[in-house]
N, CA and C atoms as a LAMMPS dump frame, in Angstrom:
ITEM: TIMESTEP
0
ITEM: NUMBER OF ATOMS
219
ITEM: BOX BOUNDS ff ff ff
-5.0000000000000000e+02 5.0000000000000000e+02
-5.0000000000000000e+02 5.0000000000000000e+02
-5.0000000000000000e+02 5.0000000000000000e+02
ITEM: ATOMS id mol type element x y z
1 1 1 N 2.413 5.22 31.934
2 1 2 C 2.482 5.73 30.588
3 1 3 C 2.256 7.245 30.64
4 2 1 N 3.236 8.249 30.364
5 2 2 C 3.154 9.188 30.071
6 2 3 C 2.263 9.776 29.028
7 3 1 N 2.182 11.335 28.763
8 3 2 C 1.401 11.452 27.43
9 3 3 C 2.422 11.895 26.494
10 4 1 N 3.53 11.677 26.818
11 4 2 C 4.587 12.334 25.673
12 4 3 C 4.468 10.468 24.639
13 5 1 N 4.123 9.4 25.849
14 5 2 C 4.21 8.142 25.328
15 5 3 C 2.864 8.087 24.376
16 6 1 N 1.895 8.535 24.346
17 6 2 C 0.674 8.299 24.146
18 6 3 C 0.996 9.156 23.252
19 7 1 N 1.016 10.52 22.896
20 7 2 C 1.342 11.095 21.922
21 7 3 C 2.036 10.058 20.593
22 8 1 N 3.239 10.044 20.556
23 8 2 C 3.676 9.391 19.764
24 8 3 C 3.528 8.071 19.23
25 9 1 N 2.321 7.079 20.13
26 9 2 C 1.707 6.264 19.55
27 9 3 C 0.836 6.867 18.452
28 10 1 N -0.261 7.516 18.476
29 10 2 C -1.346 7.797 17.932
30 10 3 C -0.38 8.415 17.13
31 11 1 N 0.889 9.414 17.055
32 11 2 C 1.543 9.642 15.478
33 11 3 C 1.94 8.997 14.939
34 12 1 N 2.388 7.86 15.384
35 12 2 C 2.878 5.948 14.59
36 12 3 C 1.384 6.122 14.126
37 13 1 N 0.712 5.872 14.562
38 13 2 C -0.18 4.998 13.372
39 13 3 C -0.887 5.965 12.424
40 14 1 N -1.068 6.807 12.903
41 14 2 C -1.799 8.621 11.753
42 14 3 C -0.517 8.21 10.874
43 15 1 N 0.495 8.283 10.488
44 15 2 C 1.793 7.87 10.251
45 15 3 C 1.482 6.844 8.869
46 16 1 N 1.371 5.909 9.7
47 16 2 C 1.251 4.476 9.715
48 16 3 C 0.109 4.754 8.03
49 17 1 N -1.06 5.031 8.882
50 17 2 C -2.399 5.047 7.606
51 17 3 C -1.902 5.777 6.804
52 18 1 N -1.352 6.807 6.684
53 18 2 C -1.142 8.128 5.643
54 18 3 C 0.096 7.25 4.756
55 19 1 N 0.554 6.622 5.198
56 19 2 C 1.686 6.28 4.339
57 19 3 C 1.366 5.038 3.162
58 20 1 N 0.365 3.909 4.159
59 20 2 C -0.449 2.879 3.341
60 20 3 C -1.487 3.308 2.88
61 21 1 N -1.995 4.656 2.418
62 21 2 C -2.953 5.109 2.014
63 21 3 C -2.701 5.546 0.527
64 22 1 N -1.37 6.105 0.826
65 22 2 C -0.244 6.881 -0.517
66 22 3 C 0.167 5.4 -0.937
67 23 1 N 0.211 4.556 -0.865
68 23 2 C 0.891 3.507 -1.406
69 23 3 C 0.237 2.744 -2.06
70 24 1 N -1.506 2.618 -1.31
71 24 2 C -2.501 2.3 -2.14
72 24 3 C -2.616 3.095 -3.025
73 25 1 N -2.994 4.463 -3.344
74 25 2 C -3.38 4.963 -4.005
75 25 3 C -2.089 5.033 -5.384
76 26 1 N -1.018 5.154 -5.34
77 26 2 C 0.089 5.017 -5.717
78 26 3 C -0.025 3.932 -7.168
79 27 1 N 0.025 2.219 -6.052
80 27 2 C -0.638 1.038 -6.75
81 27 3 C -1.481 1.2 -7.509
82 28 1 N -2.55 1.697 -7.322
83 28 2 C -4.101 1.883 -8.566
84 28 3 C -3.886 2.78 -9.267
85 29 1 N -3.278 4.076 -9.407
86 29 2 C -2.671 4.57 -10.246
87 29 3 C -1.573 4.015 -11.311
88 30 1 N -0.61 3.114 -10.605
89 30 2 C 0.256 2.479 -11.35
90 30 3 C -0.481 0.965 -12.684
91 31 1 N -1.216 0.753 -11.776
92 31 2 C -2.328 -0.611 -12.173
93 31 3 C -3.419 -0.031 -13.43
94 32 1 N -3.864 1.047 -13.004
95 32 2 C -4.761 1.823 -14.147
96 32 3 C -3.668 2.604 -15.585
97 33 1 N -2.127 2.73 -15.202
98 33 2 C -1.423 3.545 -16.126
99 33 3 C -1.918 4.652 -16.04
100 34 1 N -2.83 5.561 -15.436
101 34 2 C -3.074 6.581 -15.354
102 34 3 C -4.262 7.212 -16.323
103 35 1 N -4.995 5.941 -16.481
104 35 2 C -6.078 6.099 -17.225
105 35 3 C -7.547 5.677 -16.236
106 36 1 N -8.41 6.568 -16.745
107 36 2 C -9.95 6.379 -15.885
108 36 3 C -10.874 5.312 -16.223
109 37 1 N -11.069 4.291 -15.065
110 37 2 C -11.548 3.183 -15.785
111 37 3 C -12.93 3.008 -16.349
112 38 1 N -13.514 4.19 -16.422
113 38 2 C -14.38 4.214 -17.644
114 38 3 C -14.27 4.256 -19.021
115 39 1 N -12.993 4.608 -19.325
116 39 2 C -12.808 5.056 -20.607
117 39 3 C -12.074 3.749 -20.708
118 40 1 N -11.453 2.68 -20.14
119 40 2 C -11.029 1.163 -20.271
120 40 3 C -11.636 0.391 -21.207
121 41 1 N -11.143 -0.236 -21.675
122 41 2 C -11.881 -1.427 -22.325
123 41 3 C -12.098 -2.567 -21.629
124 42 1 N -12.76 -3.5 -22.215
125 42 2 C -12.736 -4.856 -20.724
126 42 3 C -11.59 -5.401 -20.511
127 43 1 N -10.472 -5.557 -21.602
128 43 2 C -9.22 -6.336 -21.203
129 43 3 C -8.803 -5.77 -20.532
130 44 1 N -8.731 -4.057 -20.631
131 44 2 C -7.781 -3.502 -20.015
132 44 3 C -8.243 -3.417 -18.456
133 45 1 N -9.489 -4.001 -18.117
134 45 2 C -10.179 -3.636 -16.565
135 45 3 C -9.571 -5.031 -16.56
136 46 1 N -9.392 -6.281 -17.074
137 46 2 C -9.683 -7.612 -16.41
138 46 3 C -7.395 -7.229 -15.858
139 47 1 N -6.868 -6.597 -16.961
140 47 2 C -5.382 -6.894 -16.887
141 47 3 C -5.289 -5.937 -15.495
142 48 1 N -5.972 -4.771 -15.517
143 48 2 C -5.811 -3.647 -14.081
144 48 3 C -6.527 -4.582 -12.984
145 49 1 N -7.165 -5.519 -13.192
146 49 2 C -7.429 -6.28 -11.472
147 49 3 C -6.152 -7.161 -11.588
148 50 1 N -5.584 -7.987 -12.664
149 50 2 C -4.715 -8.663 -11.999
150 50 3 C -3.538 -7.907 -11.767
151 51 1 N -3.402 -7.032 -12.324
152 51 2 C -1.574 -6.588 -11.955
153 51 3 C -1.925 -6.256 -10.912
154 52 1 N -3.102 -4.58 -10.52
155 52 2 C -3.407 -4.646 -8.963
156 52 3 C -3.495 -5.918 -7.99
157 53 1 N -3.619 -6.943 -8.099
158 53 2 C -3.498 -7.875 -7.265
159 53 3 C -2.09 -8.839 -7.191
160 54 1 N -1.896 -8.975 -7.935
161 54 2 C -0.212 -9.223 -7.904
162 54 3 C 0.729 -7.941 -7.291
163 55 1 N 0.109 -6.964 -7.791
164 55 2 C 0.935 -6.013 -7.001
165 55 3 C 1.176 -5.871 -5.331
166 56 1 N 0.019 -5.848 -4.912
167 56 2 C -0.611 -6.129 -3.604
168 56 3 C 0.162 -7.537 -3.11
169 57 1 N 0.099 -8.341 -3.843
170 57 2 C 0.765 -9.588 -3.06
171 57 3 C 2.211 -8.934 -2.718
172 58 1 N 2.817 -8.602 -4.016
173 58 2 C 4.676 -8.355 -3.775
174 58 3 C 4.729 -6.918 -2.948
175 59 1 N 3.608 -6.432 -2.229
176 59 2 C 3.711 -5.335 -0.966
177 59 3 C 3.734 -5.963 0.247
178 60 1 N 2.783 -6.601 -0.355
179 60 2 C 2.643 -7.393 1.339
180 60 3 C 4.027 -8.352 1.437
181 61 1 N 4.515 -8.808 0.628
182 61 2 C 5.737 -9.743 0.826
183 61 3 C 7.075 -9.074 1.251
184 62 1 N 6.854 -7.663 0.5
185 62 2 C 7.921 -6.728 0.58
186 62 3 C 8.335 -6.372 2.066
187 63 1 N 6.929 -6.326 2.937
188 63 2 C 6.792 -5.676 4.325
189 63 3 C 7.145 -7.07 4.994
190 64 1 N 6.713 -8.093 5.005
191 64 2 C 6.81 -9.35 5.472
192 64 3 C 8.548 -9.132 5.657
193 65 1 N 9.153 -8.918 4.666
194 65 2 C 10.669 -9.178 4.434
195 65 3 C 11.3 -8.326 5.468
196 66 1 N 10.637 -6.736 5.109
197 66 2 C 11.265 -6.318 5.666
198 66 3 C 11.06 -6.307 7.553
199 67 1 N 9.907 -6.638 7.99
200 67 2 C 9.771 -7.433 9.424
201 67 3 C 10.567 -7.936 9.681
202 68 1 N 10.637 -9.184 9.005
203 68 2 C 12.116 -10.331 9.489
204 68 3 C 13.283 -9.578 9.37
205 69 1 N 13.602 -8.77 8.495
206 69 2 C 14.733 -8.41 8.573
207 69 3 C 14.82 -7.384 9.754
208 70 1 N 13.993 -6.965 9.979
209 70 2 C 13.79 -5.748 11.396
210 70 3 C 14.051 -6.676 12.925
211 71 1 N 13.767 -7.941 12.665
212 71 2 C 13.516 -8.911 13.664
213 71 3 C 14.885 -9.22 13.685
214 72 1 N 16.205 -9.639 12.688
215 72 2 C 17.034 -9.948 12.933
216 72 3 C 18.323 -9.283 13.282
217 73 1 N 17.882 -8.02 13.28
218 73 2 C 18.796 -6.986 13.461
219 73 3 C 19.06 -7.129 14.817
């Protein structure tokens, strides 16, 4: 293993986090509407855990998909 190989691992995954980091953060922004959840009411905290969590499911399914489809290429 070279270090030109080793290099570009450790930028896959620096990569890797920075991108599922923006995507989280992205999600809870999208899930909150862009409001601070102090200033929420309780429905609106109980409706921002479930969409955040439904959301989260159809990411993870999204990546799942796109695996297999990476797999069948």
């Amino acid at each position: 293993m070279n270090l030109n190989h080793i290099i570009n691992m450790v930028m896959r995954q620096v990569t890797r986090r920075a991108t599922n980091a923006g995507i989280d953060k992205g999600l809870d922004m999208l899930a909150r509407r862009g409001k601070d959840p102090a200033d929420m009411t309780d429905q609106e905290r109980r409706e921002m855990a479930n969409s955040k969590k439904s959301t989260r499911q159809m990411v993870k399914r999204a990546r799942k998909a796109a695996r297999i489809t990476r797999r069948i290429r």
